[in-house]
C-alpha positions in Angstrom: 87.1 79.6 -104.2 90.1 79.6 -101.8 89.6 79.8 -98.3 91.4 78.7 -95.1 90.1 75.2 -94.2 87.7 74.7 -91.3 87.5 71.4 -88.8 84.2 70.4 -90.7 86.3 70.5 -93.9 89.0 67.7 -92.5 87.2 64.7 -93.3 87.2 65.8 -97.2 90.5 67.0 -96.7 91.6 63.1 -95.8 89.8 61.5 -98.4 91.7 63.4 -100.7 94.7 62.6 -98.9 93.8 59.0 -99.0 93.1 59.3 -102.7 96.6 60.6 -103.7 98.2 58.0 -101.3 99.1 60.8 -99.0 99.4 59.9 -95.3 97.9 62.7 -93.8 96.9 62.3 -89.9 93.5 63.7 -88.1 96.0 65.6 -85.3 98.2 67.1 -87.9 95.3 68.7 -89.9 93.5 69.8 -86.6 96.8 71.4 -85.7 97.0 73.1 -88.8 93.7 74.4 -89.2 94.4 76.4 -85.6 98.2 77.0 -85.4 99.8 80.4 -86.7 102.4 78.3 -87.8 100.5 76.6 -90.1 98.4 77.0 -93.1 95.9 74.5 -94.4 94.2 76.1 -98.1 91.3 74.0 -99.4 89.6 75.0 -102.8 86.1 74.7 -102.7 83.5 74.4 -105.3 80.5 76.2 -106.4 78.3 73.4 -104.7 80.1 73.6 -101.5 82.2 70.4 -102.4 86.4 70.5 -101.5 87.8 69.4 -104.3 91.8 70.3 -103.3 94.1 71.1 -100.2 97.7 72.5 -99.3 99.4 72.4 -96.3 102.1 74.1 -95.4 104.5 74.8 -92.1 106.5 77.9 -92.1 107.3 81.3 -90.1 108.8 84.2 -90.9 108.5 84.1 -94.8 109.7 80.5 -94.5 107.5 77.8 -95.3 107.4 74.2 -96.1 105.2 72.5 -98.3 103.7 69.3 -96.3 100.9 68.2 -98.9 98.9 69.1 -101.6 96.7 67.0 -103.4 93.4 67.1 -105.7 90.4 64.9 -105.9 91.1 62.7 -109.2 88.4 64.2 -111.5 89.7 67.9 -110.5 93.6 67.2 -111.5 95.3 69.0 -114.1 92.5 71.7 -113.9 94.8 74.7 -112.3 93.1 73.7 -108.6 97.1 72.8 -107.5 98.3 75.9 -109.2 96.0 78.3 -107.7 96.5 76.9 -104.3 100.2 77.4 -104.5 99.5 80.6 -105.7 97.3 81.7 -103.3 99.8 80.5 -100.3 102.7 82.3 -101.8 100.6 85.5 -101.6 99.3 84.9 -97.9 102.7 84.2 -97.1 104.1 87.7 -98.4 101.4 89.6 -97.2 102.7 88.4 -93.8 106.2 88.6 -94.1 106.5 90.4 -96.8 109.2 87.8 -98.7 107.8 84.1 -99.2 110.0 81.0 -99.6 108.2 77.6 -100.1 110.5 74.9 -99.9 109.6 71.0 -100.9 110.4 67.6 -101.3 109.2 65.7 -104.5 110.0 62.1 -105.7 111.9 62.2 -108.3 110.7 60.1 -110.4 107.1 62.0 -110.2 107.3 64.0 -113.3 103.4 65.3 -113.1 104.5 66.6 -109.7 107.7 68.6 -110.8 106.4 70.0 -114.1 103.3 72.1 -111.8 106.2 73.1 -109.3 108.2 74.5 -112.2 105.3 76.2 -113.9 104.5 77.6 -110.8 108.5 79.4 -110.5 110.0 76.5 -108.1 113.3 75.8 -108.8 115.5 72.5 -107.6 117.9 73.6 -105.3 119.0 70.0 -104.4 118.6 66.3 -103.7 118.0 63.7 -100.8 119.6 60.5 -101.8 116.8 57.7 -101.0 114.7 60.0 -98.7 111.3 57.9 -99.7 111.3 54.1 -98.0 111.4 52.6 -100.6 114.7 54.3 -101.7 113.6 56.9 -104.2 115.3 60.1 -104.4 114.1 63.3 -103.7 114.5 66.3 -105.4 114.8 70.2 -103.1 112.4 72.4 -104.9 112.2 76.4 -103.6 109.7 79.1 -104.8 110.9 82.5 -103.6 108.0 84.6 -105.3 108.4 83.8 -108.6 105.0 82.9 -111.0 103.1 80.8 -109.0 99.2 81.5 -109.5 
């Protein structure tokens, strides 16, 4: 099940993080469990476990995606999918016209075929945006497939 996350939710939320070598913060998830801004999904299991997260900034249609991520024995089991899915819908239903923009390495093929099965398209590049000098590649949904 899809729900909004909950404070009780956020240490689960950064163990995942942690696990996908994410650097998610404490403040930013607190922030984004409470601010309109923000929306902070979490896919929860049948035994009340939190197996995946997105987060996403945005207003007005707009949105960013910040981080999604899935404990290792859940990936490649739709979890990411329905999570983008589900965000795209929230975000028309207030707005009425959703537009999901994000950054993805490059070179982090697993990553980019989900966002293109979910209806992102790349829409650009940021020359060596990662420290260690990776590119990354502009990817925008606009209300395509996703979910």
């Amino acid at each position: 099940m899809i729900r909004n996350a909950r404070r009780e939710d956020l240490a689960a939320v950064l163990e995942i993080a942690a696990d996908a070598g994410l650097d998610a913060a404490l403040e930013d998830l607190e922030y984004s469990v409470s601010a309109p801004s923000r929306m902070l999904l979490v896919f929860q299991e049948a035994d009340g476990a939190v197996s995946a997260y997105a987060e996403l900034s945005g207003a007005d249609g707009e949105a960013e995606l910040i981080d999604i991520a899935c404990r290792g024995m859940y990936k490649r089991c739709g979890k990411a999918e329905a999570l983008l899915g589900e965000a795209g819908r929230r975000l028309a239903a207030r707005s009425g016209g959703p537009q999901i923009a994000l950054e993805v390495r490059e070179d982090n093929a697993p990553a980019i075929a989900l966002y293109e099965k979910t209806g992102f398209i790349r829409a650009g590049r940021r020359r060596r945006y990662y420290p260690d000098g990776t590119d990354a590649l502009v990817m925008i949904w606009t209300g395509g497939t996703a979910g």
